[in-house]
C-alpha positions in Angstrom: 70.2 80.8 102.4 73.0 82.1 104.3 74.5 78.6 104.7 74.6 78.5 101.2 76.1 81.8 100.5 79.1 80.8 103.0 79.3 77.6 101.0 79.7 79.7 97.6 82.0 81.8 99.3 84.4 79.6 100.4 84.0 77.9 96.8 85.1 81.0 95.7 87.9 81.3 98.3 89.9 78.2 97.3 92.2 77.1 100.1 90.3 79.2 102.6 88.1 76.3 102.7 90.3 74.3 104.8 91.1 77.1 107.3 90.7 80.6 109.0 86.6 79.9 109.1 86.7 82.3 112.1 88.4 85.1 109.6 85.8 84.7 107.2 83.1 85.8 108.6 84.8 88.2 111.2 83.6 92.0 111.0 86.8 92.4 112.7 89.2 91.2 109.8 90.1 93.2 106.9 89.9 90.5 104.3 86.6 88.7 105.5 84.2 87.5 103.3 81.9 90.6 102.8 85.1 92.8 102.3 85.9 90.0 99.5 83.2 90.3 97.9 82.5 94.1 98.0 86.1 94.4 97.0 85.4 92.3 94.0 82.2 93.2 92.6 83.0 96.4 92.9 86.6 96.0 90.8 84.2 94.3 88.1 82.0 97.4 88.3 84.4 100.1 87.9 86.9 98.1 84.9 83.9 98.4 83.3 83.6 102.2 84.3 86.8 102.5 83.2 86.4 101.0 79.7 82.9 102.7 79.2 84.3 106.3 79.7 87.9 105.9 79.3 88.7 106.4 83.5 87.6 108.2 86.1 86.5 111.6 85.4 87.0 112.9 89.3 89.9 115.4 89.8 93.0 113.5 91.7 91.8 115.5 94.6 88.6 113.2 95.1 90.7 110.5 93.9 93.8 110.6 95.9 93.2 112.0 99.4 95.7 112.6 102.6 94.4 112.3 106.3 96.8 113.6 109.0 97.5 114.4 112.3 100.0 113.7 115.4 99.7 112.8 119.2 97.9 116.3 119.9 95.6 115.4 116.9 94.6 111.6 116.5 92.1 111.5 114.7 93.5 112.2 110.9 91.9 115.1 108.8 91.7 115.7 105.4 94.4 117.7 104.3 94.3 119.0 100.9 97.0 120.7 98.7 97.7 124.1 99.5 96.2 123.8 102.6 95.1 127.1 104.1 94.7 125.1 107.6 97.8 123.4 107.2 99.5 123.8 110.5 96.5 123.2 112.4 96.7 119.7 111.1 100.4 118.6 111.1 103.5 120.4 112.7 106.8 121.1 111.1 108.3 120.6 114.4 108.1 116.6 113.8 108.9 114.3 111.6 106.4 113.0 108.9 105.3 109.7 108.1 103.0 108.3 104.9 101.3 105.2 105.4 100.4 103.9 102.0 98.0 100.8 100.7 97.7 98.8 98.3 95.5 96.9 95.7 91.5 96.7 96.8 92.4 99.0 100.1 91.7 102.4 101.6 92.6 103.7 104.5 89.7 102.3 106.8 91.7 99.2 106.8 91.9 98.1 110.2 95.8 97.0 109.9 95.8 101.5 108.7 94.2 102.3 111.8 96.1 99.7 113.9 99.8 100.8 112.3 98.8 104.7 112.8 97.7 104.2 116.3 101.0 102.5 117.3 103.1 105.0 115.6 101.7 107.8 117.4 102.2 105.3 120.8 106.1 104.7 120.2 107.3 107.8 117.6 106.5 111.3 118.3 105.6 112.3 114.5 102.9 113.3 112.2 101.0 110.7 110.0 99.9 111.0 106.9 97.8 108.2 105.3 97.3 107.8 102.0 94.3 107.1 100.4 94.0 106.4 96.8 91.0 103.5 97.5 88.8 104.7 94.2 92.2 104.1 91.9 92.8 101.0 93.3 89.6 99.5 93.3 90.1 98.0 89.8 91.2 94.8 88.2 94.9 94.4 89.1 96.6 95.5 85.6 94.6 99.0 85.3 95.0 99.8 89.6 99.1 98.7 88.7 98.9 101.6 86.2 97.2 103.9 88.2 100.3 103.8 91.1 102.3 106.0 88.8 99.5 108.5 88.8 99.5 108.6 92.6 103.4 108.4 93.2 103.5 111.9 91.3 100.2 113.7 93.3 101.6 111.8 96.1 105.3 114.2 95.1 103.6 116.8 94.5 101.7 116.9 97.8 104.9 116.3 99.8 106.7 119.6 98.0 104.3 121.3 98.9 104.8 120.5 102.7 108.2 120.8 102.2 107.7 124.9 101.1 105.4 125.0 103.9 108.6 124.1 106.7 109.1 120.3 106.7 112.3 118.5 104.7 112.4 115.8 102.9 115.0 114.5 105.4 112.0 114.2 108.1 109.6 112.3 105.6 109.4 108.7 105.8 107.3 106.5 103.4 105.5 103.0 104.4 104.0 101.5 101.8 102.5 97.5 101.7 101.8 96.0 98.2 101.1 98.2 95.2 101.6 100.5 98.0 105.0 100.0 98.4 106.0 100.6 94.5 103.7 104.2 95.1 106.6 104.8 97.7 108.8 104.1 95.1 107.9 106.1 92.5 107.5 108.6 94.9 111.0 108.5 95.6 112.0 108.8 92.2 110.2 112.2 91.6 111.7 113.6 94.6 114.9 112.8 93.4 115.7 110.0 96.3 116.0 113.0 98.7 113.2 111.3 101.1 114.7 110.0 104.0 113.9 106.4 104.5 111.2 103.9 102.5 109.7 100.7 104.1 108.3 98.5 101.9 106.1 95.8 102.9 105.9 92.9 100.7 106.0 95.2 97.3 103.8 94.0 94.8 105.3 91.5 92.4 103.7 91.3 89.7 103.7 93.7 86.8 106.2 95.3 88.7 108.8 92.9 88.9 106.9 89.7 87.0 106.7 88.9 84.4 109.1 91.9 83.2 111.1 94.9 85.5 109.5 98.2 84.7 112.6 99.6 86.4 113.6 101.6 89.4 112.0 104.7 88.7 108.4 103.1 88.7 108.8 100.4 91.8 110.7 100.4 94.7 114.3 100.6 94.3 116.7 101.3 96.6 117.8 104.7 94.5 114.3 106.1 95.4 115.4 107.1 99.1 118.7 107.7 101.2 117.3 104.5 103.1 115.0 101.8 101.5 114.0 98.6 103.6 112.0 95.8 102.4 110.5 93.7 104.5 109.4 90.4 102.4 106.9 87.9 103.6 105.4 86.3 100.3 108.5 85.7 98.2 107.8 84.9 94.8 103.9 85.2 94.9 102.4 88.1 95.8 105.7 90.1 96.8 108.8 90.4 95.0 111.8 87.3 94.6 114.5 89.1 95.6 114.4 92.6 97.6 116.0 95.9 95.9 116.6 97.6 98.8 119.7 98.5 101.2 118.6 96.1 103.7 116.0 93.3 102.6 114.2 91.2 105.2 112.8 87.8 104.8 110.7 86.3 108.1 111.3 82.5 107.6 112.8 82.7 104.3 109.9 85.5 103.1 108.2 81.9 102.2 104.6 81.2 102.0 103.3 80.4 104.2 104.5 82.6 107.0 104.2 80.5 110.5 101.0 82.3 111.7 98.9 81.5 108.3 100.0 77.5 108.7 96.3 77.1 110.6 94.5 80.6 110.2 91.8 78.9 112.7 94.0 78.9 115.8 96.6 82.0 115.3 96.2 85.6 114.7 96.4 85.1 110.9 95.4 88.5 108.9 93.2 86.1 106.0 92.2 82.9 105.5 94.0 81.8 102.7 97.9 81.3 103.0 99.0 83.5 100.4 97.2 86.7 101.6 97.4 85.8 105.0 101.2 86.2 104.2 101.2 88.9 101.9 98.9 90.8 104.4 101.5 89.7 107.5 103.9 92.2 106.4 102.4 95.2 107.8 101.7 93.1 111.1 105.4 92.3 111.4 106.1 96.0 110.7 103.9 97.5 113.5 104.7 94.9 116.1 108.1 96.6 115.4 107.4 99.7 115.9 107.2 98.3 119.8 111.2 98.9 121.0 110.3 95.4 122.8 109.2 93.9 120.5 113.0 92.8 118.8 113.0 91.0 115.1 117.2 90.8 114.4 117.7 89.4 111.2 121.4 87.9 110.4 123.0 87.8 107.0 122.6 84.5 105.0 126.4 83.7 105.8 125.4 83.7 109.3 122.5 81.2 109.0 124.1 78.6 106.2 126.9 78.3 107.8 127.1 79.3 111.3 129.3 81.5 111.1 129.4 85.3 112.5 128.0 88.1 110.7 126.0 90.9 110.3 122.8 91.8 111.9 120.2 94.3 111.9 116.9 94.8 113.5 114.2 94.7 111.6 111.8 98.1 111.4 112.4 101.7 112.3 115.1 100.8 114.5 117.4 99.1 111.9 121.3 99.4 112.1 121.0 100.4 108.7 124.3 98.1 108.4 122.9 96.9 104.6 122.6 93.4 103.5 120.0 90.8 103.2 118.6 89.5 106.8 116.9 86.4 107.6 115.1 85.9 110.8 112.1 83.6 112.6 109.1 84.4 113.4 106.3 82.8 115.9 102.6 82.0 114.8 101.5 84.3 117.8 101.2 87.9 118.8 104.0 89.7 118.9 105.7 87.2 116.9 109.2 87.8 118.0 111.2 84.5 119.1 
């Protein structure tokens, strides 16, 4: 019986099939098959929730939580709006970061817990992760439409903070997928006073495909005093062209990225090509949050043509020079060249 439920699955799974078996059926992967499939169900479960009673009924507090903390508090609490414990959880002494994710996600998501353990290694600030898992666990149009809903309690949350001591010059958004046009929105309602947005891959479609809703519902470079996108599945999942001051593309942004050509033997993030690429943004981001770890990308004058030009590091520690960057990337761990 379980061979043939692993048969179905990879049925199911298309080109995944043909490689990352080991992925599939890891515990330690955050798109294995059971994830898959509770991910999906459960979508088909609550779009028909949603047309049953016309949406969730639950208060954006239930829906749309925030989990902080710093180096002298690791393990994230719930922090809720008007917080009386506020400063107990997060101090206005250090910056303040907001990891956001996207479609299907929450913030168990071990690439979450990976990215907020690094940032506390390398940068001496307070996290903040977003979770809006119970919005976004719905077929793709109606969680789309829900990212405007949390990009305003998500702006709401943050002015809060910022009339309990911090400023929006210290508050830093990372965002991958849908997650990256919540940034965006986010942005927007603040006025683009945030400091700096990174998107990872933003979300394509319906945002940008098959129409633009515009910058003040995706991720625009308007929506913070610095945007970068890092862009890793060009055209599919993620976005054709990047609206930010400085746009990144590993290896073109082209699926598939080097480490999802044979999921089997690399440190691929999903089986199937497009995910695995889609998904490999957030990896590229955390391995930079490494000083060591160095991705410089050069303008596309530089790599036609051979010719001097701009560059800029890929990451928190960008130049901030502007421009579109192209760079390499190697299938393995840390994936620098």
């Amino acid at each position: 019986m379980k061979y043939v439920l692993k048969l179905l699955v990879l049925g199911l799974l298309g080109n995944s099939a043909f490689a990352g078996l080991l992925n599939i059926f890891s515990a330690s992967s955050d798109y294995n098959a059971a994830q898959l499939m509770d991910s999906l169900f459960g979508a088909i479960y609550n779009t028909t929730e949603l047309i049953v009673n016309g949406g969730s009924s639950n208060p954006l507090s239930v829906d749309i939580t925030f989990w902080c903390g710093n180096r002298n508090n690791p393990n994230l609490v719930q922090t809720m709006m008007n917080d009386s414990s506020l400063s107990s959880k997060i101090s206005t002494s250090k910056p303040l970061v907001f990891i956001i994710h996207g479609w299907l996600d929450n913030r168990n998501r071990n690439w979450i817990t990976k990215m907020t353990t690094d940032y506390l290694k390398y940068v001496d600030t307070n996290i903040c992760v977003v979770d809006w898992g119970n919005l976004a666990t719905y077929a793709y149009a109606i969680a789309a439409n829900n990212t405007y809903t949390v990009g305003q309690y998500l702006a709401q949350f943050i002015t809060f903070l910022t009339g309990n001591g911090f400023s929006l010059n210290d508050v830093t958004l990372v965002g991958h997928s849908m997650g990256a046009q919540i940034a965006g929105h986010t942005g927007y309602n603040l006025g683009g006073q945030i400091s700096a947005i990174y998107g990872l891959d933003p979300a394509s479609p319906l945002f940008k495909m098959p129409f633009d809703v515009g910058p003040t519902k995706r991720l625009d470079k308007s929506n913070a005093k610095y945007v970068q996108m890092i862009i890793t599945s060009r055209c599919f999942w993620g976005v054709c062209v990047g609206d930010g001051h400085e746009n990144f593309y590993p290896n073109g942004g082209a699926v598939p990225q080097p480490n999802c050509v044979l999921p089997l033997f690399s440190n691929a993030e999903a089986a199937a090509p497009i995910i695995c690429s889609h998904a490999h943004a957030t990896t590229l981001f955390r391995e930079a949050l490494n000083p060591s770890n160095v991705f410089k990308g050069k303008t596309c004058l530089t790599c036609i043509f051979g010719l001097f030009g701009k560059t800029s590091k890929m990451g928190i520690y960008s130049s901030r020079v502007g421009g579109d960057f192209y760079l390499l990337t190697s299938p393995f761990p840390p994936f620098t060249l």
